[in-house]
C-alpha positions as CSV (number, residue, x, y, z in Angstrom):
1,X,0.0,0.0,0.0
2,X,2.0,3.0,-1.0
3,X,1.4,6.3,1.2
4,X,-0.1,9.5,0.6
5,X,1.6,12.5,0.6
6,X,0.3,16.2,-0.1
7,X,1.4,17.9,-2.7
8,X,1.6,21.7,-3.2
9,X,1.3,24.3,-6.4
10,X,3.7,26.3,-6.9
11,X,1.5,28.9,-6.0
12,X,0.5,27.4,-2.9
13,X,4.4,27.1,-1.8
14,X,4.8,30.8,-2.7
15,X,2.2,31.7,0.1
16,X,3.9,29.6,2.3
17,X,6.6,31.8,2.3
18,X,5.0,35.0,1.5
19,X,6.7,35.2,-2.2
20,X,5.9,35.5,-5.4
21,X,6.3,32.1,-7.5
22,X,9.0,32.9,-9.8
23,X,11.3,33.5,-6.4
24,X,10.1,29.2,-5.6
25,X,11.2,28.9,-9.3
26,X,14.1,30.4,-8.9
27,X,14.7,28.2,-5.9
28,X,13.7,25.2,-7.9
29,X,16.4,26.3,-10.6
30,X,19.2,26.1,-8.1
31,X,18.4,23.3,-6.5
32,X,17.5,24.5,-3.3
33,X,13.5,22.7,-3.0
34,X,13.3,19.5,-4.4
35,X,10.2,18.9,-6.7
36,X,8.3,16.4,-8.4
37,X,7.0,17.4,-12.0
38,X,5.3,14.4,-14.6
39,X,6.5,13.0,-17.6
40,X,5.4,15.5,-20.4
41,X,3.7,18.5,-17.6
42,X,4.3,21.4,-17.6
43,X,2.7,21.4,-13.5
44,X,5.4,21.2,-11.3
45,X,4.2,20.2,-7.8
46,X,6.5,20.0,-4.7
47,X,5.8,17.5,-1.3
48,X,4.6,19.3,1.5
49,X,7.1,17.9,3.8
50,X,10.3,18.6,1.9
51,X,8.6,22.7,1.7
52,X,8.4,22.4,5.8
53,X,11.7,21.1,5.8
54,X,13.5,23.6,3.5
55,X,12.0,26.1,5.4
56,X,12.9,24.6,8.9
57,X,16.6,24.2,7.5
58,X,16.7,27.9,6.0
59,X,15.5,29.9,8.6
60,X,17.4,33.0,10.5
61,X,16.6,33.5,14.0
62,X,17.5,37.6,15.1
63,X,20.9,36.9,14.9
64,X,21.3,35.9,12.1
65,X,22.3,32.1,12.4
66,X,20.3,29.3,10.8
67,X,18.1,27.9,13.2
68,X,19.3,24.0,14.0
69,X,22.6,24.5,12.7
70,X,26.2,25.4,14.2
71,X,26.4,29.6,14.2
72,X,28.8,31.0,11.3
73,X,32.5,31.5,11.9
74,X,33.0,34.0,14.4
75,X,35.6,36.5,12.4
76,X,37.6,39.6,14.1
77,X,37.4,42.7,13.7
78,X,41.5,43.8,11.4
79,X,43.6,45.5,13.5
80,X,44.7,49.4,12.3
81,X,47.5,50.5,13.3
82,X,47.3,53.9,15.8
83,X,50.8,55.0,14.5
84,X,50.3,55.1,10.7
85,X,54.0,54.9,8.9
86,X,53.5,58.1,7.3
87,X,51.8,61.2,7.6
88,X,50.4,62.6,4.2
89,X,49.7,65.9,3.4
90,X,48.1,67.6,0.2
């Protein structure tokens, strides 16, 4: 007995995520959301579950790091010299 699974529009994904469609294309394009289009369709339809996912995988919390995943590299600030080796003057 094989399962059922939802299946979204394009359209339907797009509110999901409060963007246009061409953005999910565009998305589709790259190969950032997987999708499942028919042999000879022109429909494209994408799983419910792999849309949650993306979205649970891709998503900033106020700092700026991905939620679930380790925070970027922590990178410091160059250091500047107070003395600069020359003083120029126009």
């Amino acid at each position: 007995m094989t399962e059922k699974k939802e299946l979204w529009t394009q359209q339907e994904v797009a509110d999901y995520f409060r963007v246009v469609p061409s953005t999910i294309k565009n998305w589709r394009d790259r190969g950032l959301i997987k999708y499942w289009q028919a042999p000879g369709s022109a429909r494209v339809l994408y799983f419910a579950e792999e849309v949650k996912d993306f979205r649970e995988n891709n998503t900033f919390n106020g700092k700026g790091n991905v939620q679930g995943k380790k925070p970027a590299v922590k990178r410091e600030k160059p250091v500047v010299s107070p003395n600069p080796a020359r003083v120029w003057r126009i």
